[in-house]
PDB file with one MODEL, atoms N, CA, C and O in Angstrom:
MODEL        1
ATOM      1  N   UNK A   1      18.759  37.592  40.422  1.00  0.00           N
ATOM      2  CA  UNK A   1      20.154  37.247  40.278  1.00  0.00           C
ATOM      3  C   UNK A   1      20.341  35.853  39.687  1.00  0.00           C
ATOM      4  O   UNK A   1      21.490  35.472  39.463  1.00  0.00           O
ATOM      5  N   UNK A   2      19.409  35.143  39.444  1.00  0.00           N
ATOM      6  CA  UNK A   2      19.565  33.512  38.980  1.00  0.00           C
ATOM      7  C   UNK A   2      18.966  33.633  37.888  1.00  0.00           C
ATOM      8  O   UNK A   2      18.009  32.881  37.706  1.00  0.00           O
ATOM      9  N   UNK A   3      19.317  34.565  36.868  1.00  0.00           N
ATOM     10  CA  UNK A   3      18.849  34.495  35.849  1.00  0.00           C
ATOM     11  C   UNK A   3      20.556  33.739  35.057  1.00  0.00           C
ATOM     12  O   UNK A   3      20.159  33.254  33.998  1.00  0.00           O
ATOM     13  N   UNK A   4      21.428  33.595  35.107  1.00  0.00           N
ATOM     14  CA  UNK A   4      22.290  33.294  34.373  1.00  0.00           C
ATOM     15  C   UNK A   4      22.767  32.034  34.944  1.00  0.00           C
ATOM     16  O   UNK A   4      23.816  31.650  34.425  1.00  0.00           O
ATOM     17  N   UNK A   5      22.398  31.446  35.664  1.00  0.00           N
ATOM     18  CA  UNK A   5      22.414  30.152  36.343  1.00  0.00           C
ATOM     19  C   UNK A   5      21.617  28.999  35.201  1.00  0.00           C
ATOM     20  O   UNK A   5      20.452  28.862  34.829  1.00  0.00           O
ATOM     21  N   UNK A   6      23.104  28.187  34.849  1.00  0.00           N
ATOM     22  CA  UNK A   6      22.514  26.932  33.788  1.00  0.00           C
ATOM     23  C   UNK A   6      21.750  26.118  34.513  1.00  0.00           C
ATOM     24  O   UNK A   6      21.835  25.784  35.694  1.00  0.00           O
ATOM     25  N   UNK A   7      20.715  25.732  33.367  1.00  0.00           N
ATOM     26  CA  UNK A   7      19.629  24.564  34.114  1.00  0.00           C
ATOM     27  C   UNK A   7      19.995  23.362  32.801  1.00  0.00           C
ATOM     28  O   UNK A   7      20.540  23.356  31.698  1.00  0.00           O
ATOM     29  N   UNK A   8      19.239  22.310  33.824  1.00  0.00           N
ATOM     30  CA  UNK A   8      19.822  21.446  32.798  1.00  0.00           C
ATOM     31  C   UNK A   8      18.173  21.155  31.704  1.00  0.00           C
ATOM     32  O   UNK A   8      17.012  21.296  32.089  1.00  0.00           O
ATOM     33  N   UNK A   9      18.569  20.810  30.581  1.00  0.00           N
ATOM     34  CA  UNK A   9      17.593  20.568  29.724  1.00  0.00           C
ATOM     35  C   UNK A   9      16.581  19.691  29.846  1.00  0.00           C
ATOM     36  O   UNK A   9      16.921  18.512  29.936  1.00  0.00           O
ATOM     37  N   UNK A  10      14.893  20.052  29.887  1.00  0.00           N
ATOM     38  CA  UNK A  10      13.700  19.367  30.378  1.00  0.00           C
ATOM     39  C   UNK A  10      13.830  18.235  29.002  1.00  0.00           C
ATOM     40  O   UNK A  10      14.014  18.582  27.835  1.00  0.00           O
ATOM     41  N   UNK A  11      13.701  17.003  29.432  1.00  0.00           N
ATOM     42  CA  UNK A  11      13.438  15.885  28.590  1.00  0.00           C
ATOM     43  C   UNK A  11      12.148  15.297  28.695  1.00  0.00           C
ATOM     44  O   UNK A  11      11.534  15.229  29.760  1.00  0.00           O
ATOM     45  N   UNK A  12      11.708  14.849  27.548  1.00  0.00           N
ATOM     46  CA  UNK A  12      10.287  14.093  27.630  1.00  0.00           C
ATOM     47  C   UNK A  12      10.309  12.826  28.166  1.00  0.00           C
ATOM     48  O   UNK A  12      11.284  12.075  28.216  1.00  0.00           O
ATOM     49  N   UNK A  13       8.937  12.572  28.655  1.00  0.00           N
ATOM     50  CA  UNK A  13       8.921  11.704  29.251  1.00  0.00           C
ATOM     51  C   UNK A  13       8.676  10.327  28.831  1.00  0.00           C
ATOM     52  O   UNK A  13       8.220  10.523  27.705  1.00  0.00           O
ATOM     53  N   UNK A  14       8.678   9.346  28.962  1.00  0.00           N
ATOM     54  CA  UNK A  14       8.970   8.170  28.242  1.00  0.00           C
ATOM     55  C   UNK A  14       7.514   7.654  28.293  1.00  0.00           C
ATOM     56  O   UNK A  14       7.071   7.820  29.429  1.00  0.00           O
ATOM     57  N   UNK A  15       6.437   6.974  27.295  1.00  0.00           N
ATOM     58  CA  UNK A  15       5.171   6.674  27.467  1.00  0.00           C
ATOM     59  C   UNK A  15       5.876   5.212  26.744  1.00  0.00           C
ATOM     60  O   UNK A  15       6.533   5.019  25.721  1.00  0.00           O
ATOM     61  N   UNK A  16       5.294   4.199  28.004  1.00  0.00           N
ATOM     62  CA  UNK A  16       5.610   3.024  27.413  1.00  0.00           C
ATOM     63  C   UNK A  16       4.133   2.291  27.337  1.00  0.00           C
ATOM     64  O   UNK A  16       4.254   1.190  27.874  1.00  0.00           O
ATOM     65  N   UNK A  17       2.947   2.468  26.925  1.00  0.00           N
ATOM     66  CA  UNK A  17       2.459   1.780  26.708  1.00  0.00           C
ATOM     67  C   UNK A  17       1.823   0.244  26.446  1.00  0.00           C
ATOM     68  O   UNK A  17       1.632  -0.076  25.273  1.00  0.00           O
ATOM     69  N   UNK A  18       1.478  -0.746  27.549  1.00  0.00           N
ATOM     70  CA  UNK A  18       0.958  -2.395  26.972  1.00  0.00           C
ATOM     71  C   UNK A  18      -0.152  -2.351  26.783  1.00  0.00           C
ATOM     72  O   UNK A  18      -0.889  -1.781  27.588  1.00  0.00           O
ATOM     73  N   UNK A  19      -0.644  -2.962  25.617  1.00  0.00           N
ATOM     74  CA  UNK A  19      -2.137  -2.996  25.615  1.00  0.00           C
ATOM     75  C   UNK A  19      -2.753  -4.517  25.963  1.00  0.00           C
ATOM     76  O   UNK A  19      -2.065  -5.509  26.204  1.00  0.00           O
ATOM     77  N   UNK A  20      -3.758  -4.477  25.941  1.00  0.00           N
ATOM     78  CA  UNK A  20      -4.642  -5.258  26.295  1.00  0.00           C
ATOM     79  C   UNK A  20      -4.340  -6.879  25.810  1.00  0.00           C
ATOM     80  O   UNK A  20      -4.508  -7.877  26.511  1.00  0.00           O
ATOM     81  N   UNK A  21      -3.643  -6.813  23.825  1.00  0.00           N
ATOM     82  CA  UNK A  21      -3.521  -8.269  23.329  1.00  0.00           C
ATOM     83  C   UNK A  21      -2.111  -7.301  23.190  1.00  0.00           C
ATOM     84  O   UNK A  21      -2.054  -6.329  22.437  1.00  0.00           O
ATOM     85  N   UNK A  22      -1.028  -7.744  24.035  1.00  0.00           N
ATOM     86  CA  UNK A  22       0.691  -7.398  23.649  1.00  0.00           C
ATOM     87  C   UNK A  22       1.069  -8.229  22.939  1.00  0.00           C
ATOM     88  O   UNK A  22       0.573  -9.340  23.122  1.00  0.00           O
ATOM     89  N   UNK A  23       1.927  -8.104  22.012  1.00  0.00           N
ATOM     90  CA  UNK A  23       3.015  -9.415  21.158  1.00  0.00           C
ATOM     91  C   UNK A  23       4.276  -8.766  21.436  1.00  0.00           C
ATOM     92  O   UNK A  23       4.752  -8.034  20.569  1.00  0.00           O
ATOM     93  N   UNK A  24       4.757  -8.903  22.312  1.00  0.00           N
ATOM     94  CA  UNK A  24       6.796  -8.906  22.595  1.00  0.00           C
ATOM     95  C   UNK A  24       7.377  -8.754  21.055  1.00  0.00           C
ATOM     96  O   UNK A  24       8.043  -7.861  20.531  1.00  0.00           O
ATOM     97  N   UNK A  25       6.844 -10.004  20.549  1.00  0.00           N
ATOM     98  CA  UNK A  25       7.696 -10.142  19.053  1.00  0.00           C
ATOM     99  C   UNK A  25       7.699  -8.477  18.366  1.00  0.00           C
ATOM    100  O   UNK A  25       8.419  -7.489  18.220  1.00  0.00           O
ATOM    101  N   UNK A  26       6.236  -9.049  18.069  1.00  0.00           N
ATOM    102  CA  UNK A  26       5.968  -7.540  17.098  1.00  0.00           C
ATOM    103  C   UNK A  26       6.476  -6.327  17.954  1.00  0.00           C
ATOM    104  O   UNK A  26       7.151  -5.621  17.205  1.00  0.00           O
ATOM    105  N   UNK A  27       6.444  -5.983  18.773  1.00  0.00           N
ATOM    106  CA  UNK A  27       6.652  -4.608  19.619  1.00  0.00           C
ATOM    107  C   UNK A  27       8.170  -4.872  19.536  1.00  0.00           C
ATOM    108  O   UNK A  27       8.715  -3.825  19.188  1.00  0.00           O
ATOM    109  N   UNK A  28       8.724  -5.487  19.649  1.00  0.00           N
ATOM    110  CA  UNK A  28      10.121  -5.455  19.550  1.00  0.00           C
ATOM    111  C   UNK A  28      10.694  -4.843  18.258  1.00  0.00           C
ATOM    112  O   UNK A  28      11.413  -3.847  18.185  1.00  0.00           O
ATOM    113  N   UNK A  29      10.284  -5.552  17.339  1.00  0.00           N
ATOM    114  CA  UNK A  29      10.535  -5.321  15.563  1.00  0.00           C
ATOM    115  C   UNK A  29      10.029  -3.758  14.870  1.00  0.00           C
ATOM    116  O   UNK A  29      10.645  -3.092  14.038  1.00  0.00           O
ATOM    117  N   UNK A  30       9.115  -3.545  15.322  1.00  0.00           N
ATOM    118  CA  UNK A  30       8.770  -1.999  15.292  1.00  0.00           C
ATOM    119  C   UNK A  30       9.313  -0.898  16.416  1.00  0.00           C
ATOM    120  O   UNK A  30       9.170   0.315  16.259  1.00  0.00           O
ATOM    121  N   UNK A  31       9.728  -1.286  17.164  1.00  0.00           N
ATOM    122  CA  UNK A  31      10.942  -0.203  17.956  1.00  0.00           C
ATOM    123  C   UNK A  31      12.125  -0.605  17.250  1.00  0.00           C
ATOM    124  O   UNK A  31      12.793   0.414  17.075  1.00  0.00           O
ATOM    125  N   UNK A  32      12.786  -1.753  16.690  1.00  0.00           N
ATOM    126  CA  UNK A  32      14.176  -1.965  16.293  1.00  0.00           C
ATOM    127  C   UNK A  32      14.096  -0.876  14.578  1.00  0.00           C
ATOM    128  O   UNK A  32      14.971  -0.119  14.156  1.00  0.00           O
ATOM    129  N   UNK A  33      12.736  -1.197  13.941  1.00  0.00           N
ATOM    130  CA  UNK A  33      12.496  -0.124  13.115  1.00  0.00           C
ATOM    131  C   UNK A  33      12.564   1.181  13.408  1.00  0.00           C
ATOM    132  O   UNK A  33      13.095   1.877  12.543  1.00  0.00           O
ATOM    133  N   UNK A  34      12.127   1.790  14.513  1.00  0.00           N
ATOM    134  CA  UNK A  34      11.787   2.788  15.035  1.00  0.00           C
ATOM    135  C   UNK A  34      13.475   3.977  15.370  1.00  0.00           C
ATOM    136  O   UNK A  34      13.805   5.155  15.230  1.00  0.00           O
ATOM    137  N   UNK A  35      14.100   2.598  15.887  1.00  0.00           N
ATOM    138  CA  UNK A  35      15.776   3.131  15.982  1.00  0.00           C
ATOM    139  C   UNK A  35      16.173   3.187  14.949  1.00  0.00           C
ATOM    140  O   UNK A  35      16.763   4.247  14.739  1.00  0.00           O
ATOM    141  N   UNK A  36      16.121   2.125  13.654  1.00  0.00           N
ATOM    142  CA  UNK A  36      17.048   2.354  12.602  1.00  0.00           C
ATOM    143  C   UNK A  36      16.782   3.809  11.801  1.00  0.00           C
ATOM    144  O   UNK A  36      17.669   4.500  11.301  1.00  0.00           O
ATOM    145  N   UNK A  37      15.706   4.030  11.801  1.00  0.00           N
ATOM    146  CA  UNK A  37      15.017   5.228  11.188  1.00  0.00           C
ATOM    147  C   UNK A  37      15.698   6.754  11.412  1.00  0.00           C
ATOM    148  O   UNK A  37      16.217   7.607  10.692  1.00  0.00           O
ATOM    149  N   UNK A  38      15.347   6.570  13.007  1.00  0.00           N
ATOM    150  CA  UNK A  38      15.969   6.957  13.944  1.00  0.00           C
ATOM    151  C   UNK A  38      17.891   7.559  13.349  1.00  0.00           C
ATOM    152  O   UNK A  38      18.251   8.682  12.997  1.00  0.00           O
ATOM    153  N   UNK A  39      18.547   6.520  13.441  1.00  0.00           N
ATOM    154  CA  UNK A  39      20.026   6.528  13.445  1.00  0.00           C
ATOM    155  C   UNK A  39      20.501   7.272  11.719  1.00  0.00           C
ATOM    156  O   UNK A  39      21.558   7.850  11.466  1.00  0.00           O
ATOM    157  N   UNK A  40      18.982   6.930  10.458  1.00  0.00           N
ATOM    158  CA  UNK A  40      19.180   6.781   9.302  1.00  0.00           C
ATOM    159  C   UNK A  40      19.090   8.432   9.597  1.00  0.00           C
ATOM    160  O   UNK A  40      20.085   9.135   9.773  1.00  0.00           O
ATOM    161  N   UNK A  41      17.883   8.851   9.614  1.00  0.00           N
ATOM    162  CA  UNK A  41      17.785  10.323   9.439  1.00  0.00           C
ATOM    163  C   UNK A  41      18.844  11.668  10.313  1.00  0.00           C
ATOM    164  O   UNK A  41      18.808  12.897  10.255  1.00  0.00           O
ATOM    165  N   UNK A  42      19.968  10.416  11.299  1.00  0.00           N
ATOM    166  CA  UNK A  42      20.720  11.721  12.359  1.00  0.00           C
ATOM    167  C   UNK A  42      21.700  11.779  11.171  1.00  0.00           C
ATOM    168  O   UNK A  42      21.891  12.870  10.634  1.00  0.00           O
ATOM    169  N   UNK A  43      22.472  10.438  10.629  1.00  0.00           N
ATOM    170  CA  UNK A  43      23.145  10.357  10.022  1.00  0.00           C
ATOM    171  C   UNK A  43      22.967  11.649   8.813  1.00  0.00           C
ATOM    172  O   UNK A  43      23.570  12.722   8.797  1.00  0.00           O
ATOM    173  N   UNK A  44      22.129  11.237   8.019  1.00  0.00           N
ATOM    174  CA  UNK A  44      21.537  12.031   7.076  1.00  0.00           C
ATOM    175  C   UNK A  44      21.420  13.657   7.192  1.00  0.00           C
ATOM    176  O   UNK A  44      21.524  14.375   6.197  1.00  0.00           O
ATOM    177  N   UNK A  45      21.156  14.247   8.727  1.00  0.00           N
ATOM    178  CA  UNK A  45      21.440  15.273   8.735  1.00  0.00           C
ATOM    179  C   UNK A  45      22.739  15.785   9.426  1.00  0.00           C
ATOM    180  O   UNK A  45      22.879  16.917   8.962  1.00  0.00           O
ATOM    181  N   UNK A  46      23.554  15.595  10.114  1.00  0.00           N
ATOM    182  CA  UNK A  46      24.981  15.069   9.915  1.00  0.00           C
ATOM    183  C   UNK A  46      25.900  15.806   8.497  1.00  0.00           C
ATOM    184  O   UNK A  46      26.648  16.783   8.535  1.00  0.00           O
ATOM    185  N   UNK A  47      25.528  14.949   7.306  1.00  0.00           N
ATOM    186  CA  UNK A  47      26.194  15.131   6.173  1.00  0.00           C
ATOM    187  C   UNK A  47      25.178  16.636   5.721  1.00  0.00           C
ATOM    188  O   UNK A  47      25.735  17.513   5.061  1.00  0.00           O
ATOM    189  N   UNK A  48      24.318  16.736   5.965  1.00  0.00           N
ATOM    190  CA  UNK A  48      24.099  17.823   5.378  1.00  0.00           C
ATOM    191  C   UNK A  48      24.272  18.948   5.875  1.00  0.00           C
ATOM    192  O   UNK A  48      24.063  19.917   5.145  1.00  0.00           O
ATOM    193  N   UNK A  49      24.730  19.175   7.340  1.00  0.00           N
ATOM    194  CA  UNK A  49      25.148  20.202   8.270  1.00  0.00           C
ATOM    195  C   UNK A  49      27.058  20.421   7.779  1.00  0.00           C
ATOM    196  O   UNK A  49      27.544  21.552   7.779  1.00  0.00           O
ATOM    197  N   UNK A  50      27.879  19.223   7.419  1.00  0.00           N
ATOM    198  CA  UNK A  50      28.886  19.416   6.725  1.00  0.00           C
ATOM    199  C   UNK A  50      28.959  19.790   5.766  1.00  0.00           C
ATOM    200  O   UNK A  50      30.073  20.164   5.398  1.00  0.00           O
ATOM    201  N   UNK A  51      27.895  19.886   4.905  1.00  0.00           N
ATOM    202  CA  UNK A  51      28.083  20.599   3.269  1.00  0.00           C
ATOM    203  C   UNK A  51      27.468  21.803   3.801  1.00  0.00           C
ATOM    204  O   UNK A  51      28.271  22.725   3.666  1.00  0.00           O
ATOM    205  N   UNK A  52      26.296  22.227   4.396  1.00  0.00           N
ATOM    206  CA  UNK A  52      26.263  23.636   4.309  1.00  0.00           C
ATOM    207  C   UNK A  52      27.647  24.500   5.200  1.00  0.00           C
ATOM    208  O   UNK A  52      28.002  25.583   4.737  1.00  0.00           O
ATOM    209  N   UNK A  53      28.304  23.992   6.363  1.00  0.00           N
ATOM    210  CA  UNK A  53      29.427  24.710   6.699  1.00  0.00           C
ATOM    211  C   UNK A  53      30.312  24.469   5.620  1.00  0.00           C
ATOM    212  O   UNK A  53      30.988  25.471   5.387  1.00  0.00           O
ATOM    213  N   UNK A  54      30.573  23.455   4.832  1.00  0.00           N
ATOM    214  CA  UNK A  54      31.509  23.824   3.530  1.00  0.00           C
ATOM    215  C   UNK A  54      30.920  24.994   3.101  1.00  0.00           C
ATOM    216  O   UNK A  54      31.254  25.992   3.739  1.00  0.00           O
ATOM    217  N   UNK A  55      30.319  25.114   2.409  1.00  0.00           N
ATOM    218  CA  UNK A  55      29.396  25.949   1.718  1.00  0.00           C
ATOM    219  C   UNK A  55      30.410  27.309   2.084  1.00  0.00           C
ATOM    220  O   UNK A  55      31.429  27.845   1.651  1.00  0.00           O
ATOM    221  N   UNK A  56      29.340  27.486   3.252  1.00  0.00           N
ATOM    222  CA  UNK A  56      29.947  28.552   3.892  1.00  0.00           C
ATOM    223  C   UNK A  56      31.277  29.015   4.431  1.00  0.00           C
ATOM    224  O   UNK A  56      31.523  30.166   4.789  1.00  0.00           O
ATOM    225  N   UNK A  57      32.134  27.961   4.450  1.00  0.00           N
ATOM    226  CA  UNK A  57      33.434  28.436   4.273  1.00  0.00           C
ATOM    227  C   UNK A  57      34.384  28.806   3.183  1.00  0.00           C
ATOM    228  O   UNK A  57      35.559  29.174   3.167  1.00  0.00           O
ATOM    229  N   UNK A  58      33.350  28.552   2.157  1.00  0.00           N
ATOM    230  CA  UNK A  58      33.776  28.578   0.994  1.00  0.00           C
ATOM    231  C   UNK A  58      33.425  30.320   0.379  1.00  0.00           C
ATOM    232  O   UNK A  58      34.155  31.081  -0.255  1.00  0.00           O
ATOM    233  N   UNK A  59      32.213  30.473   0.814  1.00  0.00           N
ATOM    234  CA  UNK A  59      31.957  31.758   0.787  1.00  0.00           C
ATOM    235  C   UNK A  59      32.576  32.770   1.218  1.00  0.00           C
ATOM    236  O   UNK A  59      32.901  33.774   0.584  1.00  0.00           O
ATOM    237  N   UNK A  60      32.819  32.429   2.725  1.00  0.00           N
ATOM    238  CA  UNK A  60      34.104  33.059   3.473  1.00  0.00           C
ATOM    239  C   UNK A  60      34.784  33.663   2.373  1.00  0.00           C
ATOM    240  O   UNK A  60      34.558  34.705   1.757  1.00  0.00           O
ATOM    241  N   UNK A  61      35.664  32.790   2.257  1.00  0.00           N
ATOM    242  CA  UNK A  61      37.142  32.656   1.666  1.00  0.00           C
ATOM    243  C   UNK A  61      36.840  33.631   0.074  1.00  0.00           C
ATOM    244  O   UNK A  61      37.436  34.658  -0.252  1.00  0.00           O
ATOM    245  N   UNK A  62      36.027  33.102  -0.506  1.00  0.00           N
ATOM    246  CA  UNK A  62      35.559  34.175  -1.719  1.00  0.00           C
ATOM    247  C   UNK A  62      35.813  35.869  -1.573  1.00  0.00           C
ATOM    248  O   UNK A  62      36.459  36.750  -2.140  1.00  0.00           O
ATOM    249  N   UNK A  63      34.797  35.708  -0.345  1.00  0.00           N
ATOM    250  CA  UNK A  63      34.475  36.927  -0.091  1.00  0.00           C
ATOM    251  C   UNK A  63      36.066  38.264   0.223  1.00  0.00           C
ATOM    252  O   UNK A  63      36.386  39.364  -0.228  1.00  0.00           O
ATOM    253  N   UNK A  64      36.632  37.267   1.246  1.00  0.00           N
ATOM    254  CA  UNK A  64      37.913  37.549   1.782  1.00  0.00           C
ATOM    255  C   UNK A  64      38.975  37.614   0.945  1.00  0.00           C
ATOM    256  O   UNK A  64      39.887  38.284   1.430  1.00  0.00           O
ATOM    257  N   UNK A  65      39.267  37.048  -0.430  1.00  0.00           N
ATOM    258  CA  UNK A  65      39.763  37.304  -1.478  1.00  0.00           C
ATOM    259  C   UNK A  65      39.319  38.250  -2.653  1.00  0.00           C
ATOM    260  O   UNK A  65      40.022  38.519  -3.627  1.00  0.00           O
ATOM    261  N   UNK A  66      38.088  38.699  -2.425  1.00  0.00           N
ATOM    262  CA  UNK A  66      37.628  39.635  -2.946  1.00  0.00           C
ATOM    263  C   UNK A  66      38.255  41.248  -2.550  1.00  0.00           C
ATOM    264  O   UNK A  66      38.456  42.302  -3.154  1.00  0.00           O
ATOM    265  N   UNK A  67      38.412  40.738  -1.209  1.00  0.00           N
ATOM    266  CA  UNK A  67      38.078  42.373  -0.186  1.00  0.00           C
ATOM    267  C   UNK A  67      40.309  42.610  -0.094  1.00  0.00           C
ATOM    268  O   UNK A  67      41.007  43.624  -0.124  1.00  0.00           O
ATOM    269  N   UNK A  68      40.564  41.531  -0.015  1.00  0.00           N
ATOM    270  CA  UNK A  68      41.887  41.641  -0.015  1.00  0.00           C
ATOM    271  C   UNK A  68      42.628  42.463  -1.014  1.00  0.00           C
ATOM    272  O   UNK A  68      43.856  42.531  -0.969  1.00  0.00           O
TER     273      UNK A  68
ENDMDL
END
């Protein structure tokens, strides 16, 4: 019977790693890279999830003026 019962979504787990010679600096600057990258590529797919639903609403509408 608990088959239709929402669970909430398993997330990974966070590996934070220090090594042996740490630099704060540097480890800082390559995670601030790590986010921008990050933010560049959501963005990026974002705009391309809006042109393919254009796309496809566009098709729609073709289609539906066809059949009309």
């Amino acid at each position: 019977m608990g088959i239709f019962i929402p669970r909430r979504r398993v997330k990974h787990r966070r590996f934070d790693y220090e090594p042996r010679y740490y630099n704060p600096e540097k480890d800082e600057s390559i995670k601030r890279r790590m986010r921008i990258k990050s933010r560049a590529r959501h963005k990026r797919r974002s705009k391309m999830d809006m042109l393919y639903l254009l796309i496809l609403l566009l098709f729609a509408m073709f289609i539906y003026n066809q059949l009309a």
